[in-house]
Backbone as a chain_set.jsonl record, in Angstrom:
{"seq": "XXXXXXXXXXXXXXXXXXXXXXXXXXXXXXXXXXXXXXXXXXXXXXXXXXXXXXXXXXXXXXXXXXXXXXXXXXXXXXXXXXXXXXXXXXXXXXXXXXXXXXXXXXXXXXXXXXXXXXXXXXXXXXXXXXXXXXXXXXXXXXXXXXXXXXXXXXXXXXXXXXXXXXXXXXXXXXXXXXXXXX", "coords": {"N": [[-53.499, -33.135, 21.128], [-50.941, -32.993, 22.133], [-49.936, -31.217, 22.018], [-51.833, -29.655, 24.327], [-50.567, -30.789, 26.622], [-47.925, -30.078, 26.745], [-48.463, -27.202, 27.444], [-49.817, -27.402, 29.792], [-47.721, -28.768, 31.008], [-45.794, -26.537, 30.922], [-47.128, -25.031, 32.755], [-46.697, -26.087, 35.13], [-47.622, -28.215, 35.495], [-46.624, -31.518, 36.298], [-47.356, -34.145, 35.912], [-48.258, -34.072, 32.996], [-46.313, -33.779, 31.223], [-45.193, -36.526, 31.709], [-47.31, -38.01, 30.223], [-46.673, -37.346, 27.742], [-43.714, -38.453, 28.013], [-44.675, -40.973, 27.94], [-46.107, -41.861, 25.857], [-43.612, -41.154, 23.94], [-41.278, -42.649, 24.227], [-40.534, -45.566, 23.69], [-39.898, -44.787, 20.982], [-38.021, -42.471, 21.218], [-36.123, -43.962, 22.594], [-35.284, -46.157, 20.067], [-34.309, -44.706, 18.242], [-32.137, -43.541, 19.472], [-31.25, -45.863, 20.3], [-30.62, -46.74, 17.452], [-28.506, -44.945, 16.542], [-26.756, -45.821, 18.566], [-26.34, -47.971, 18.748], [-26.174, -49.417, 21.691], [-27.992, -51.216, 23.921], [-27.928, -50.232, 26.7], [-27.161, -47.927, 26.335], [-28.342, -46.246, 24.929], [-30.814, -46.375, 26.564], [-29.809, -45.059, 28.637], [-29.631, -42.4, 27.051], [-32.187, -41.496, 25.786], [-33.504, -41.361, 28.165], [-32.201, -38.951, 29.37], [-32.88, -37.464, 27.377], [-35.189, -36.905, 27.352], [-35.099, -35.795, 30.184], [-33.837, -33.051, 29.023], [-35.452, -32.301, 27.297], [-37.54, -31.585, 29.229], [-36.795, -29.262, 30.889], [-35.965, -27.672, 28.808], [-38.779, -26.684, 27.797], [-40.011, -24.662, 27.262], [-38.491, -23.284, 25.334], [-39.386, -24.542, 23.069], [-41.742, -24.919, 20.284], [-44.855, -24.403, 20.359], [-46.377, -24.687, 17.88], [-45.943, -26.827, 16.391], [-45.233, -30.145, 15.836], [-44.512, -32.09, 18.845], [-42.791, -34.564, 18.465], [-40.7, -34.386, 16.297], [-38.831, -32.521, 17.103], [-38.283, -33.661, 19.601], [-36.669, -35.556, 18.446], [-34.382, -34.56, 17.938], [-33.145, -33.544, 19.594], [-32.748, -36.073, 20.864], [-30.749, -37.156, 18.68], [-28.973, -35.234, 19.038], [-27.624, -36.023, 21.366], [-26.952, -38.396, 21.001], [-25.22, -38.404, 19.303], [-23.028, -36.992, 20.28], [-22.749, -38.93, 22.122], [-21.213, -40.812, 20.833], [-18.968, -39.576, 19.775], [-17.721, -39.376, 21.789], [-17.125, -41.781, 22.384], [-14.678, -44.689, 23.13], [-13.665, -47.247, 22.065], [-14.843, -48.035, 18.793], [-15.792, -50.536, 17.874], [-17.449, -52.087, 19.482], [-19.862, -51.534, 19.816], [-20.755, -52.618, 17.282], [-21.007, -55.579, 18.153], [-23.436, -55.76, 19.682], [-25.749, -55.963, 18.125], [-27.899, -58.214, 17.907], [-30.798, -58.361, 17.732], [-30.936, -57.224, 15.111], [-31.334, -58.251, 12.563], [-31.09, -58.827, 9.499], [-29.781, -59.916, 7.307], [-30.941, -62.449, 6.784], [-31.637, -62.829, 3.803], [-29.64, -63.179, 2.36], [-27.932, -64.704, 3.095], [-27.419, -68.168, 3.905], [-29.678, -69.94, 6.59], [-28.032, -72.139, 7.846], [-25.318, -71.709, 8.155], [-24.098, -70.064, 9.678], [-21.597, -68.621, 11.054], [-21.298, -67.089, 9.158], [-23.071, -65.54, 8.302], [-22.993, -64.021, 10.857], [-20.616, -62.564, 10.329], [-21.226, -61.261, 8.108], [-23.109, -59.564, 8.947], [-22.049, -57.795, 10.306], [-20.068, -56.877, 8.464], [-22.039, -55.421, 7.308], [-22.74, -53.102, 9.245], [-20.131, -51.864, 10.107], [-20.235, -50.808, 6.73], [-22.477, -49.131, 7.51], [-21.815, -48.104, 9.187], [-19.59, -46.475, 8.212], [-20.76, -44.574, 6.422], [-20.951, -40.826, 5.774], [-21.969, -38.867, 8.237], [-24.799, -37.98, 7.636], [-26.078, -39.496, 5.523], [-25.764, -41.784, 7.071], [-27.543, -41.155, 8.97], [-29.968, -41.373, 7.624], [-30.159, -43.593, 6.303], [-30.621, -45.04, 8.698], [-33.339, -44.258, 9.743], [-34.792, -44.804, 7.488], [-34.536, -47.534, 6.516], [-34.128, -49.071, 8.812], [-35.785, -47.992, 11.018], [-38.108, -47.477, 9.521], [-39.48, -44.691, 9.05], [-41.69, -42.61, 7.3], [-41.194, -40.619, 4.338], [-41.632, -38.116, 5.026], [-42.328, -38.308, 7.496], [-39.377, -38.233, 8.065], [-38.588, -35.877, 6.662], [-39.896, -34.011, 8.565], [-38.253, -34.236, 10.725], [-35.699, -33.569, 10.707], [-35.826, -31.474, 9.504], [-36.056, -31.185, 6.833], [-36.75, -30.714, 3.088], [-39.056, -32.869, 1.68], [-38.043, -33.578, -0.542], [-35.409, -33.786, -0.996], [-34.717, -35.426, 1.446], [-35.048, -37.95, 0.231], [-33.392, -37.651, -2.006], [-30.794, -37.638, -0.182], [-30.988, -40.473, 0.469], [-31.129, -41.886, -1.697], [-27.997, -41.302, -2.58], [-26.966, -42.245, -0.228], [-27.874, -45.204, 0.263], [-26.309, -45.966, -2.432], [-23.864, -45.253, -1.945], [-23.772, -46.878, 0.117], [-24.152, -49.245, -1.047], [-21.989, -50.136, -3.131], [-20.054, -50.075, -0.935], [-20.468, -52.381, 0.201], [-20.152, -54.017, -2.196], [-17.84, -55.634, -3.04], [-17.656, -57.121, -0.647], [-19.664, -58.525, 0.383], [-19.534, -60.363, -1.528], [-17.596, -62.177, -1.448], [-18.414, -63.06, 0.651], [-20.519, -64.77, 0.319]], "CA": [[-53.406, -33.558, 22.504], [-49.786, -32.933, 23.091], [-49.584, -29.313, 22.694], [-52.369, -29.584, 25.632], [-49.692, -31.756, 27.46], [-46.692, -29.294, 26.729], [-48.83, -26.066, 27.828], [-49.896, -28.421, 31.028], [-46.666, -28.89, 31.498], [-45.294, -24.918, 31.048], [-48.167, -24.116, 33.389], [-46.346, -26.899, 36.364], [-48.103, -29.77, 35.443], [-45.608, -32.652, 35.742], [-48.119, -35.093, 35.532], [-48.237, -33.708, 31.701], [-44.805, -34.258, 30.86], [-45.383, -37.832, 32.216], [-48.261, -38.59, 29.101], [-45.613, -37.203, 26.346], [-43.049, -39.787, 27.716], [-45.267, -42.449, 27.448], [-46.025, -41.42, 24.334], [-42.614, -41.023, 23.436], [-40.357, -43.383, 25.201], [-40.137, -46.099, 22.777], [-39.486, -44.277, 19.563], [-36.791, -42.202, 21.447], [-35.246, -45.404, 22.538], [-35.047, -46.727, 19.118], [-33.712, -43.297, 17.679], [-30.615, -43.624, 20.029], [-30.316, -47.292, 19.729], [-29.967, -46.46, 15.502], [-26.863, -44.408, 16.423], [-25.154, -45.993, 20.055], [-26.38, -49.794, 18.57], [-26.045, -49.84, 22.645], [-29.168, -51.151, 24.594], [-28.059, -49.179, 27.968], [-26.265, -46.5, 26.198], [-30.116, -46.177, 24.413], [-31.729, -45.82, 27.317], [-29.371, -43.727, 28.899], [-29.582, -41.332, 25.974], [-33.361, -41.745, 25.778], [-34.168, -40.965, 29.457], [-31.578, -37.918, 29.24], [-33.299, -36.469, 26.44], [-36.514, -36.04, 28.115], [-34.906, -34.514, 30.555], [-33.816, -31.97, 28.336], [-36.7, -31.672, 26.518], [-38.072, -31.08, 30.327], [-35.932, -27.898, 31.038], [-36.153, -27.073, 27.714], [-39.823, -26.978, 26.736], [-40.189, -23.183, 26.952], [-38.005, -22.769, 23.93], [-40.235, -25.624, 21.922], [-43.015, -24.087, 19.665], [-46.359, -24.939, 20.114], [-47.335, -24.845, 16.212], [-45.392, -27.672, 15.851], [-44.933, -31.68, 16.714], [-43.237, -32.744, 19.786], [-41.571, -35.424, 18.188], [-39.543, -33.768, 15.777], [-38.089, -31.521, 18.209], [-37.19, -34.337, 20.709], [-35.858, -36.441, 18.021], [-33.403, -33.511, 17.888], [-32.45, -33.971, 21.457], [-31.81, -37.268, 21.436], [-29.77, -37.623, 17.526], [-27.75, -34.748, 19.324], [-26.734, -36.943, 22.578], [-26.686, -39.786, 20.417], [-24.119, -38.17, 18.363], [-22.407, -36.875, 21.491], [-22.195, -40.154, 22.668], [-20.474, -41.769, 19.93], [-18.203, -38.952, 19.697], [-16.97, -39.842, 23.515], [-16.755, -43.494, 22.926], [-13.155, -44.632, 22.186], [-13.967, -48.364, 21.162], [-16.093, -48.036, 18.419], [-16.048, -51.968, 17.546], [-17.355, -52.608, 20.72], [-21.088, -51.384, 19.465], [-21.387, -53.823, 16.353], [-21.494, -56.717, 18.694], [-24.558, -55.499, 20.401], [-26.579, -56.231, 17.494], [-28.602, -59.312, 17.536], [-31.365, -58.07, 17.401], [-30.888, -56.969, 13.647], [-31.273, -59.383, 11.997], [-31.689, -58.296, 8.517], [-29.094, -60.685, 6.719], [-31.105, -63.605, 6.478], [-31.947, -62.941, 2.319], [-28.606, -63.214, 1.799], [-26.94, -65.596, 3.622], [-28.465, -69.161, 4.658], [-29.48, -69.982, 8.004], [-26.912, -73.164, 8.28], [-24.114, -70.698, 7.988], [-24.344, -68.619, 11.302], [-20.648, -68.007, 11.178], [-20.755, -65.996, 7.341], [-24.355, -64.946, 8.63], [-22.739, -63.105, 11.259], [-19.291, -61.698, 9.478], [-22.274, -59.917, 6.887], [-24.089, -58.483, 10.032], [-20.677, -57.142, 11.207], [-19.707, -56.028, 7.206], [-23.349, -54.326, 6.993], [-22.926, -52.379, 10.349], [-18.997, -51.357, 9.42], [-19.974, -50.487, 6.004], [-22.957, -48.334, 7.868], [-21.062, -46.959, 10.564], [-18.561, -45.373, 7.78], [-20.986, -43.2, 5.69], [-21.25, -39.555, 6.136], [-23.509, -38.82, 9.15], [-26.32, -37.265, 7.231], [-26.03, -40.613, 4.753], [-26.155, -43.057, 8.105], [-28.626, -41.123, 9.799], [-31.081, -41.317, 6.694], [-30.521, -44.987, 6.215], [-31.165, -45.624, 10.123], [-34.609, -43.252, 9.917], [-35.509, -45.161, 6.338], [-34.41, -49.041, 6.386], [-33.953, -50.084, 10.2], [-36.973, -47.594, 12.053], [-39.075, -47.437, 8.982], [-40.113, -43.76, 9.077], [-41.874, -42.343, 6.142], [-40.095, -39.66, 4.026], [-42.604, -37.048, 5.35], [-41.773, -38.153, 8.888], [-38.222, -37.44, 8.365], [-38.364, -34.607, 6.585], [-40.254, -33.408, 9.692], [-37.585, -34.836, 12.133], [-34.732, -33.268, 9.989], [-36.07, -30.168, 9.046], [-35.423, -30.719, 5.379], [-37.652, -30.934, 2.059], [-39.016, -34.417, 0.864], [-37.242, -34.24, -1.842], [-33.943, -33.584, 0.177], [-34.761, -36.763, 2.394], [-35.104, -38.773, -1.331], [-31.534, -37.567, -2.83], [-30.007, -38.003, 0.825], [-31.533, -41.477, 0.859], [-30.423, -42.384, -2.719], [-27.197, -41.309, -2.076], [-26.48, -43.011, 1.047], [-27.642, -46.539, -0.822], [-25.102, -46.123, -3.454], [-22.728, -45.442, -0.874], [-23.648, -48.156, 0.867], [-24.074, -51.195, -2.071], [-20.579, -49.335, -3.122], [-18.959, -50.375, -0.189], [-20.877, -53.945, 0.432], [-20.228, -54.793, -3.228], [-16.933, -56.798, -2.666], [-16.77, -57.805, 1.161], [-20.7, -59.316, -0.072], [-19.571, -61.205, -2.703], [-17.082, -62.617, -0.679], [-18.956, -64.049, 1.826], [-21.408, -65.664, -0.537]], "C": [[-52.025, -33.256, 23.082], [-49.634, -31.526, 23.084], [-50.385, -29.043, 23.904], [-51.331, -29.922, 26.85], [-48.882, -30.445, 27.312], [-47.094, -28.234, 27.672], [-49.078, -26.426, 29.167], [-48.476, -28.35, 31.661], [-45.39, -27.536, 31.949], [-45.779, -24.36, 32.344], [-47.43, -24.814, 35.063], [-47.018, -27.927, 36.604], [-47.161, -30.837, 35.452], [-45.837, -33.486, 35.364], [-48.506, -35.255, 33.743], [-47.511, -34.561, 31.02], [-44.843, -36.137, 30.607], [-46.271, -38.574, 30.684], [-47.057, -38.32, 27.588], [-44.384, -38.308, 26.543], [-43.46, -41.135, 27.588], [-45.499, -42.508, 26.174], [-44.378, -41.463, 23.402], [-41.404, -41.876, 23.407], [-39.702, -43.816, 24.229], [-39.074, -45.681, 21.379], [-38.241, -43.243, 19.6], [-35.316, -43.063, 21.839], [-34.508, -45.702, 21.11], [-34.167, -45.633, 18.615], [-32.095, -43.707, 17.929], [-30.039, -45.027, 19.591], [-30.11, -47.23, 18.259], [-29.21, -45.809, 15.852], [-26.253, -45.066, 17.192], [-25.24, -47.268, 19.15], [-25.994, -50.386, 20.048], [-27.013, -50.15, 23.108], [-28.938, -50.113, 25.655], [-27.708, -47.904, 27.988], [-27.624, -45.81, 25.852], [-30.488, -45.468, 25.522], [-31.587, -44.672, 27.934], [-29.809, -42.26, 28.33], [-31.253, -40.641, 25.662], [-34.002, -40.816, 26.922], [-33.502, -39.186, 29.418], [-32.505, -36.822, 28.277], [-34.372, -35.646, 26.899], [-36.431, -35.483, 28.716], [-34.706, -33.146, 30.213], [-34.462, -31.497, 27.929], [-37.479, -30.897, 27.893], [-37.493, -29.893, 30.599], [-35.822, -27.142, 29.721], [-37.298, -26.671, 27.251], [-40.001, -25.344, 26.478], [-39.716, -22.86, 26.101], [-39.165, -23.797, 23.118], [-41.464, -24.251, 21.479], [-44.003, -24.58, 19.699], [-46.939, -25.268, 18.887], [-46.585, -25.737, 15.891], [-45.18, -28.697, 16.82], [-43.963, -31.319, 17.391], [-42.56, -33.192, 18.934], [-40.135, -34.883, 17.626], [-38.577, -32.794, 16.672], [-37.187, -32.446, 19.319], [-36.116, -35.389, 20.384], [-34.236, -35.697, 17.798], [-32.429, -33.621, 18.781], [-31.821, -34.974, 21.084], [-30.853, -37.834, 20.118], [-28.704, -36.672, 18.237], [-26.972, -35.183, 20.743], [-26.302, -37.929, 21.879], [-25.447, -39.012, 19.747], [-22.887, -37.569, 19.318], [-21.42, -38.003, 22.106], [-21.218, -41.4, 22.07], [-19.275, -40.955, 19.712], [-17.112, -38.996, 20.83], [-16.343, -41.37, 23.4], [-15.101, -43.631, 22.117], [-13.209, -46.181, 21.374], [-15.266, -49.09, 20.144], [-16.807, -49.682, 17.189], [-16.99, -52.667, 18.315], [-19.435, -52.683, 20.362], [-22.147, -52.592, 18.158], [-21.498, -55.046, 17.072], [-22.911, -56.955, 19.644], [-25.767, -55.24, 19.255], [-27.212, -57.35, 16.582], [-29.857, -59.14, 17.684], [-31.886, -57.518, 15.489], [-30.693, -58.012, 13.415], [-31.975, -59.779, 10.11], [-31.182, -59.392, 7.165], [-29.603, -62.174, 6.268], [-31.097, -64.242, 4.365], [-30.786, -63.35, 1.783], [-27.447, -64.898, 2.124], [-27.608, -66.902, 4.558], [-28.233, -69.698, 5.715], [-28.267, -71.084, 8.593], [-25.856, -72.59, 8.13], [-23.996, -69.486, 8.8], [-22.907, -67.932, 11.181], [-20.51, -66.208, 10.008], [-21.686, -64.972, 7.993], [-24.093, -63.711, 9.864], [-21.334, -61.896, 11.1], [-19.866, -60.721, 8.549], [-22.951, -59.1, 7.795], [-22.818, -57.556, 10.36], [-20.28, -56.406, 9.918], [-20.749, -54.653, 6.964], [-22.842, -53.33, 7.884], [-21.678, -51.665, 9.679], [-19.541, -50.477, 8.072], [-20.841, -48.843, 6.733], [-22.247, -47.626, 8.077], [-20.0, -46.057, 9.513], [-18.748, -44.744, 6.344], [-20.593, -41.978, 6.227], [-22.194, -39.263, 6.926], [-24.758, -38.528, 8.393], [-26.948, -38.795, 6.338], [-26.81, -41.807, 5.924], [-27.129, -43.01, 8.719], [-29.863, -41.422, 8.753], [-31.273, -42.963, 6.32], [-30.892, -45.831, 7.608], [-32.723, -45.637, 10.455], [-35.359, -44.176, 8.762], [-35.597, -46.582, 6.901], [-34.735, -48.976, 8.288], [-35.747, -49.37, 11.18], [-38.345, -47.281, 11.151], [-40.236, -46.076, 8.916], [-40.412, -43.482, 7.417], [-41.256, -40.817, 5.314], [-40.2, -38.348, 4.394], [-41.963, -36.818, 6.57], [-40.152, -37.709, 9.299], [-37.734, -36.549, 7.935], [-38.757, -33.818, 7.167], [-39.042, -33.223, 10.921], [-36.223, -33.933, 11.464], [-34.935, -31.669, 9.241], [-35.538, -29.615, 7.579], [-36.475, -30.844, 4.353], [-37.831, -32.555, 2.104], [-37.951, -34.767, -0.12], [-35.656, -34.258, -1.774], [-33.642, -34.934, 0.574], [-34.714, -38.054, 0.763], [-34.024, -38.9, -1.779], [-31.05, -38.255, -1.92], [-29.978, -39.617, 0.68], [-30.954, -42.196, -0.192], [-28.815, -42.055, -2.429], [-26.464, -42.178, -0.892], [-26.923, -44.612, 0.33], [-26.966, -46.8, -1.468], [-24.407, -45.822, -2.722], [-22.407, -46.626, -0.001], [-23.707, -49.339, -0.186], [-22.836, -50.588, -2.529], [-19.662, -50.044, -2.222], [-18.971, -52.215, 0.101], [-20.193, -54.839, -0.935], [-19.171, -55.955, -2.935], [-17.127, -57.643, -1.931], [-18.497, -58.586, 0.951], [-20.522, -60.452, -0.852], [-18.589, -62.327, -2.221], [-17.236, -63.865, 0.181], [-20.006, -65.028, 1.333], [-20.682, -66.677, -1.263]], "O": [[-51.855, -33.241, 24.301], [-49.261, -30.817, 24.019], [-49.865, -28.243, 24.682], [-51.365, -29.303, 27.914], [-49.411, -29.562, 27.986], [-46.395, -28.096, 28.675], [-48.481, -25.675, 29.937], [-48.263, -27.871, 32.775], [-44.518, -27.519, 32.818], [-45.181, -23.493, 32.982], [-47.599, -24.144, 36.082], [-47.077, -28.524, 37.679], [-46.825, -31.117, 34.301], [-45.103, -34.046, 34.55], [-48.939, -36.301, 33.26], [-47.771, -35.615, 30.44], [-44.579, -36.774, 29.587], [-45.815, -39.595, 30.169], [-46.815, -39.113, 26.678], [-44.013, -38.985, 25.584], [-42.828, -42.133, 27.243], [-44.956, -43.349, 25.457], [-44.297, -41.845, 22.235], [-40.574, -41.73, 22.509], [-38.733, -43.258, 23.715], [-37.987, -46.103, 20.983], [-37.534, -43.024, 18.617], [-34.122, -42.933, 21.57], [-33.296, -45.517, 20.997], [-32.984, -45.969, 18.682], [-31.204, -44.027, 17.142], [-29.04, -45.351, 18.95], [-29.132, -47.895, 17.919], [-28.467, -46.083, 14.909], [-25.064, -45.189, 16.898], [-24.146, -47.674, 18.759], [-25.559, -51.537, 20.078], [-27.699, -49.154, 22.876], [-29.657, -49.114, 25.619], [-27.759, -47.039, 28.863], [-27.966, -44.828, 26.51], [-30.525, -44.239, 25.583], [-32.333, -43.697, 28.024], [-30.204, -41.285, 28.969], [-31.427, -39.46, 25.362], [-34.752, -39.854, 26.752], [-34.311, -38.259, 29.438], [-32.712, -35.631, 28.509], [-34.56, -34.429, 26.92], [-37.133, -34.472, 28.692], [-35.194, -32.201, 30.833], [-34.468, -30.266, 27.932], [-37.972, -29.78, 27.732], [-38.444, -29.18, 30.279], [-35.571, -25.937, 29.738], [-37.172, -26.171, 26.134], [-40.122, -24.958, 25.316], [-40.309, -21.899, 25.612], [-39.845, -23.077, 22.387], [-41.842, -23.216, 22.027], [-44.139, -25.461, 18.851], [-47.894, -26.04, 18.799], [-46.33, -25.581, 14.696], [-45.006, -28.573, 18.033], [-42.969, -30.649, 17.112], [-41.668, -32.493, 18.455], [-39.007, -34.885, 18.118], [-37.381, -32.675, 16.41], [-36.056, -32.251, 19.766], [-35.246, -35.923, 21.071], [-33.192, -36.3, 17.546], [-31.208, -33.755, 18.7], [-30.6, -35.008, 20.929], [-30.2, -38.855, 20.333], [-27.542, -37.074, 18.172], [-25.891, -34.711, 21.096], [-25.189, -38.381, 22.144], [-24.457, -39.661, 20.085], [-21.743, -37.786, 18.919], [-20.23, -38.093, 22.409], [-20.724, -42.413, 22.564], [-18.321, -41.667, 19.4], [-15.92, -38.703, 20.73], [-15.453, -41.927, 24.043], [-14.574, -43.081, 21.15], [-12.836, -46.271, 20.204], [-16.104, -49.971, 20.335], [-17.667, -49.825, 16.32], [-17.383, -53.77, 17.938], [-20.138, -53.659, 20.627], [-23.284, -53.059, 18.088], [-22.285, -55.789, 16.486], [-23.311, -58.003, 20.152], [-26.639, -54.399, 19.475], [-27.205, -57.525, 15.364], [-30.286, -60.281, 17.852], [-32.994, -57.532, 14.953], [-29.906, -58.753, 14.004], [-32.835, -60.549, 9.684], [-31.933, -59.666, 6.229], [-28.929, -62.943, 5.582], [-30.786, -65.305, 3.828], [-30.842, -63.912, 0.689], [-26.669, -65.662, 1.551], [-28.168, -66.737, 5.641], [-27.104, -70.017, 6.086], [-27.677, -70.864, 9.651], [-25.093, -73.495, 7.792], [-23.842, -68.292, 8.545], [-22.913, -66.702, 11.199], [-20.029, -65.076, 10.051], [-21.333, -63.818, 8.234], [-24.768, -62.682, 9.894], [-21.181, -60.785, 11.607], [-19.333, -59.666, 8.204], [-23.359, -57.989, 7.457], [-23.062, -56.403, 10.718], [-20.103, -55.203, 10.112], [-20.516, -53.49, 6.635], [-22.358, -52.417, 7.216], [-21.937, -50.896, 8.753], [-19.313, -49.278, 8.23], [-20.302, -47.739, 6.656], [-21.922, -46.624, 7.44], [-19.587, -44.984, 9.951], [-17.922, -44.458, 5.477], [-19.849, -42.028, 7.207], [-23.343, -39.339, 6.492], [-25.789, -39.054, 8.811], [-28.117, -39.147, 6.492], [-27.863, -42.434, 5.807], [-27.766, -43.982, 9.126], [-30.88, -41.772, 9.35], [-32.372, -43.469, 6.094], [-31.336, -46.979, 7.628], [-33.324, -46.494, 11.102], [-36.553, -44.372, 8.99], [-36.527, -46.895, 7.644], [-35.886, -48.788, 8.68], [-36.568, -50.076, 11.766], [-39.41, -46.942, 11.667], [-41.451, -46.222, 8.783], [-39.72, -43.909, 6.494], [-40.875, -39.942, 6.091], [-39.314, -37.505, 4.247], [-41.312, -35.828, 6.904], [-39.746, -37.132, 10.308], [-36.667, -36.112, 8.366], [-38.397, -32.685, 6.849], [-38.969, -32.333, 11.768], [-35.641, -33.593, 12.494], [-34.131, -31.016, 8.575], [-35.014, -28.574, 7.183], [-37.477, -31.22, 4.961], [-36.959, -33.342, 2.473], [-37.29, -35.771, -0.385], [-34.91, -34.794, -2.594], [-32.638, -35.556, 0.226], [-34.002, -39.054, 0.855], [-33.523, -39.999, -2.015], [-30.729, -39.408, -2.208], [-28.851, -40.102, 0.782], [-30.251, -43.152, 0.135], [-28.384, -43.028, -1.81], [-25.333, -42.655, -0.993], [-25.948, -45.15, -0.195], [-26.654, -47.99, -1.435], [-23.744, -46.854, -2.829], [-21.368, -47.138, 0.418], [-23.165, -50.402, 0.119], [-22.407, -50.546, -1.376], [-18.623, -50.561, -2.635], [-18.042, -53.019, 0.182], [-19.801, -56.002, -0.839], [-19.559, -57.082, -2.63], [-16.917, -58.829, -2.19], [-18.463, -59.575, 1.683], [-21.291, -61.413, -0.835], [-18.828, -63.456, -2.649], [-16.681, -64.947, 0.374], [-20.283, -66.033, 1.987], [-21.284, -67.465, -1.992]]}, "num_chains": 1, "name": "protein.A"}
């Protein structure tokens, strides 16, 4: 159905275009918000993309998913956009929504409970992009290893190492500043 939509949309359909961002909206949202951790920077980044993808679709390939292609777009604004920002503290406080810390740290302890949300994010934010983006795509948006070796244009078994890797990078860095707070 969406290569109908795309070709619809080549042909001067705009009304096309229109069914792929509904289709799409969300899951480009989320994309960006796993790199800005901004809600408006998100959307920003989100809405932008489609544009691009809109002026762009004539390069896209038909024998292949939208998605992967627009997730392209919007990891490369998203990465844009973090590259522009100068206070990059300013993003870990815009995540209450995550709320992943509870296993660890008990709810009568909001203060620790949020010094480990703020350690997690930090330790994130200072893998190796390919590391952060694979633990954003795995743990937080729950894609399957298929789906991001689609979105990433790499092997499964690529997205697997990357993925191990970036875990031991990350319990690596948590180990102390965890133990700590417990």
């Amino acid at each position: 159905m969406e290569r109908h939509w795309v070709e619809e949309t080549l042909h001067g359909n705009k009304q096309a275009f229109g069914h792929l961002v509904k289709r799409y909206m969300q899951r480009s949202y989320y994309v960006a918000l796993g790199f800005v951790h901004n809600h408006e920077q998100a959307l920003d980044i989100s809405q932008e993309a489609f544009a691009k993808a809109y002026y762009s679709l004539n390069r896209f390939d038909l024998q292949k998913p939208f998605f992967p292609w627009l997730y392209r777009i919007v990891k490369n604004l998203s990465l844009n956009e973090i590259r522009n920002r100068k206070n990059r503290t300013a993003k870990l406080q815009n995540l209450a929504f995550l709320d992943f810390s509870h296993t660890v740290v008990e709810e009568d302890r909001p203060l620790e409970k949020e010094e480990l949300k703020k350690e997690v994010w930090q330790a994130i934010d200072s893998l190796k992009p390919a590391e952060k983006e694979i633990i954003l795509l795995r743990e937080f948006q729950e894609y399957s290893y298929q789906e991001i070796a689609e979105m990433l244009e790499i092997p499964v078994g690529t997205v697997m190492s990357r993925l191990y890797t970036a875990r031991k990078a990350l319990k690596e860095q948590l180990k102390h500043k965890v133990a700590d707070l417990i």
